[in-house]
C-alpha positions in Angstrom: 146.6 56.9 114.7 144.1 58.2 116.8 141.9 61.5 117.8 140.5 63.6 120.9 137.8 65.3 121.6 136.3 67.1 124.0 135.0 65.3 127.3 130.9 65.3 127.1 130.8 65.0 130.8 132.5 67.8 131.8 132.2 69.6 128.9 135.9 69.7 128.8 136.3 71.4 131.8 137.6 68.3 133.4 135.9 69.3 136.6 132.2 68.7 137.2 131.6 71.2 140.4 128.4 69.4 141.5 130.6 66.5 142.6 133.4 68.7 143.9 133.1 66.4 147.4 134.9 63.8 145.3 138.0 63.8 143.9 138.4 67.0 143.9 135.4 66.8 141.1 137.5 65.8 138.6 135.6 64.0 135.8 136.0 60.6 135.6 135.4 60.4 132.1 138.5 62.4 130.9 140.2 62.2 134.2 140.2 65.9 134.7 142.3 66.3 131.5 139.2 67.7 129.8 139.8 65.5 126.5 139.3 61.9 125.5 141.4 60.0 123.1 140.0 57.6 121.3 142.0 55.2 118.9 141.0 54.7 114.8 139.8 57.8 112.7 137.7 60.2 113.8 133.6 59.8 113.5 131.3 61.8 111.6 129.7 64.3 113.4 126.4 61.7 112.7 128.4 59.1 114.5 129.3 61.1 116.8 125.9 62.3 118.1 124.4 58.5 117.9 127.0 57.4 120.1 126.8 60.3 122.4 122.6 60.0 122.2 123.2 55.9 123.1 125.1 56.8 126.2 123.2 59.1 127.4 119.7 57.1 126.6 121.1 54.7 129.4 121.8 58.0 131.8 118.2 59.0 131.4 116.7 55.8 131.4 119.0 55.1 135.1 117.5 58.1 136.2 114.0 57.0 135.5 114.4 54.0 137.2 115.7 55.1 140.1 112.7 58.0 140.2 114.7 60.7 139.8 113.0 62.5 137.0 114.8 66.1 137.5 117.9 64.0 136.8 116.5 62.1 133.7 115.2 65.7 132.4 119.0 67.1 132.9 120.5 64.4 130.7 117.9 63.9 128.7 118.7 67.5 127.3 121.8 66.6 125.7 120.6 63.5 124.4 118.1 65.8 122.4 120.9 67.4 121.4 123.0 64.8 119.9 119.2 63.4 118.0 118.8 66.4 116.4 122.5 66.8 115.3 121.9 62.9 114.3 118.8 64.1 111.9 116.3 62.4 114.3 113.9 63.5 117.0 113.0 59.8 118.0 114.9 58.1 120.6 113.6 54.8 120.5 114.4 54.5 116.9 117.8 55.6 117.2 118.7 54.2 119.9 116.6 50.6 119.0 114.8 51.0 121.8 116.8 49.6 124.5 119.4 51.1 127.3 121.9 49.1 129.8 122.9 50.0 133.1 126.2 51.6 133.0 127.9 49.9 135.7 126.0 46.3 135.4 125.4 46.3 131.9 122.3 44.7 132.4 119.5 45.7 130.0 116.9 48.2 131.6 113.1 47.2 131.3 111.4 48.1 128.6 108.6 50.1 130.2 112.0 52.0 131.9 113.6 53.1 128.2 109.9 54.0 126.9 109.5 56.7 130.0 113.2 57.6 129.1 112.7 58.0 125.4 109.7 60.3 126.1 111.2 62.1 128.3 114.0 63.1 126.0 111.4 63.2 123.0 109.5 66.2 125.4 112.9 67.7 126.7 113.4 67.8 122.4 110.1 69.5 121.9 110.7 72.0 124.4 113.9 73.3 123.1 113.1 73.5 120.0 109.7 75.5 121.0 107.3 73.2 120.1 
């Protein structure tokens, strides 16, 4: 038994138009479809948003150390998100404080996930007008 749900790259559009140079833009998280099917029940919504917010810590803190702060303040938004739908507005204790590179899986420097966490914790602030 499993479940879907919609694609948190795309935001199941199953294109991402930015990228529309390859592949046609078709998300490589859902494949275009939009959707991603997971196997075992379905998460909380709690669950959901920690897991979401864990990913997306490593998308920021990438971003960071590659210097590209206007790309670590894009994600970072939705990782906010996924915090406060979690109950929390701090990143590093979610998210324990550490991030991995996506593709190597190699664990980013601290000082990296520290500028990342802030980042999202001020992206947080922002939204919700503080």
């Amino acid at each position: 038994m499993g479940y879907s749900a919609t694609c948190g790259k795309c935001d199941g559009k199953g294109k991402i138009w930015a990228f529309g140079h390859i592949e046609n833009g078709d998300c490589f998280w859902c494949h275009g479809s939009g959707k991603l099917n997971f196997r075992g029940a379905a998460p909380t919504a709690i669950e959901s948003a920690r897991e979401h917010a864990s990913y997306g810590f490593g998308t920021v803190a990438m971003a960071v150390r590659d210097g590209n702060l206007d790309r670590a303040r894009f994600y970072a938004r939705h990782v906010a998100e996924n915090l406060f739908i979690a109950g929390t507005s701090n990143a590093l204790t979610i998210l324990n404080g550490t991030a991995y590179d996506h593709d190597t899986d190699e664990r980013l420097p601290l000082s990296v996930c520290r500028a990342a966490a802030k980042i999202i914790v001020d992206v947080g602030k922002e939204m919700a007008g503080k």
